[in-house]
N, C-alpha and C positions, 0 to 999 in steps of 0.2 A: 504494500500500500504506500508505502513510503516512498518506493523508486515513482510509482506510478505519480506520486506527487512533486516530484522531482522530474519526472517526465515532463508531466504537464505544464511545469512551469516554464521548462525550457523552452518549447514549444512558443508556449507563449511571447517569452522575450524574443526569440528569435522573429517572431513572427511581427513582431514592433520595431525591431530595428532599423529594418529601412528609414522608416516615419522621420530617425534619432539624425540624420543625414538630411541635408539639403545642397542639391545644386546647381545654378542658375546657368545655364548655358545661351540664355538671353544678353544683348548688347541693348542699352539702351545708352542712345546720343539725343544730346541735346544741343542745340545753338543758343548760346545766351544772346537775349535780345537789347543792345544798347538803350540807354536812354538819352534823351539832349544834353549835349555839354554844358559841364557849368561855365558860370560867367564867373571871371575873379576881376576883383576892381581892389586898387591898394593903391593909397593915398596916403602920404607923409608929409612934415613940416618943411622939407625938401622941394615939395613940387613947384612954387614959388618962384625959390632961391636959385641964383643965377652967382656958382661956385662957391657956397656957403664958406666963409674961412673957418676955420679950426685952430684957433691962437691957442688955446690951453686945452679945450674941451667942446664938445659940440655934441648937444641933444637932438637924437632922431625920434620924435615921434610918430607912429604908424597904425593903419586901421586897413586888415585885409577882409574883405566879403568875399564868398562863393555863393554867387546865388545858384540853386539848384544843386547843388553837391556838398561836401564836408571840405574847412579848412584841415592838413594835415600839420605841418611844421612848416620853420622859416628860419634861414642861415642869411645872417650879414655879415657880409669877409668885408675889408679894405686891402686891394692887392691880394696879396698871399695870408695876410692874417687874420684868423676868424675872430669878428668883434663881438657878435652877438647871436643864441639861439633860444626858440621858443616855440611851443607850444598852443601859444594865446595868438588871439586872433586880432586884439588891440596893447599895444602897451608903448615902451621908451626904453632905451636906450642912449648911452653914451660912446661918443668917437673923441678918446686923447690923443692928442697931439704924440703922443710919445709911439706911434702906430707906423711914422713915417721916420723913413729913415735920411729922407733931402726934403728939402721946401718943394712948394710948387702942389700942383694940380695930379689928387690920385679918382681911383672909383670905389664908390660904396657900391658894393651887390647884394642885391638882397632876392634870394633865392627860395618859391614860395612851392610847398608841393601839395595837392590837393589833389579829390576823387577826382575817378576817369570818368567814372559812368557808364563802365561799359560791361554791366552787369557780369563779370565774371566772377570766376570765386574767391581770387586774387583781389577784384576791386572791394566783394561784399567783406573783406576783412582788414582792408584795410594798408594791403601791398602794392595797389596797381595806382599811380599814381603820375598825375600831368607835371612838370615843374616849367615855370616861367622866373626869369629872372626880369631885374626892374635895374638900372643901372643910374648910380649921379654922381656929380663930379663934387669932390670938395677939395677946396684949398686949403693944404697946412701950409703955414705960416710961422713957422718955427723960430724964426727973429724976434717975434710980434709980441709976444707980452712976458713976462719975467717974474 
């Protein structure tokens, strides 16, 4: 009687195991479907100014929008040296003078990267990303105050 329940049992599993197993031999593709590009508009105390000097110090204030998509980050180099990075989508920063290494006329860049909108699974997390740079001129002035 025992075996016999030992029998039956086998029987049984064996008989479920398939069930225990799945496997898809389906392809399913999809086309992610873009959406409209975002609009970025970035505006600073800069836009004005016509070679802004830098005697000791000099405030950039800045306000980036995306309309239709997500601000991501923003890098401001002058030349080769990174002055400023962030996260936020309005704030200030400062450019010293001590940034340049001759007088004269260098570039602020200010490097903004934001969604593509191109519905991928790259964009929906936050990796696929447009960048536009914005470029001004400032003048250090490095004789100029003491």
């Amino acid at each position: 009687m025992r075996s016999y329940r030992l029998f039956l049992m086998l029987i049984l599993l064996w008989s479920g195991l398939p069930g225990c197993f799945f496997t898809d031999t389906s392809v399913y593709q999809t086309e992610p479907v873009a959406g409209d590009p975002p609009n970025l508009t970035v505006s600073t105390n800069l836009d004005t100014l016509v070679d802004p000097p830098v005697n000791d110090s000099l405030e950039v204030i800045y306000g980036i929008e995306v309309s239709g998509g997500k601000f991501y980050y923003m890098f401001a180099d002058v030349g080769e040296n990174p002055v400023f990075e962030s996260d936020s989508s309005s704030g200030s920063f400062w450019i010293r003078s001590s940034l340049a290494t001759t007088a004269g006329v260098d570039t602020l860049m200010l490097e903004i990267y934001y969604s593509t909108n191109t519905n991928t699974l790259a964009d929906k997390v936050g990796y696929d990303a447009n960048v536009e740079q914005f470029k001004y001129p400032v003048d250090f002035n490095l004789g100029g105050a003491k």
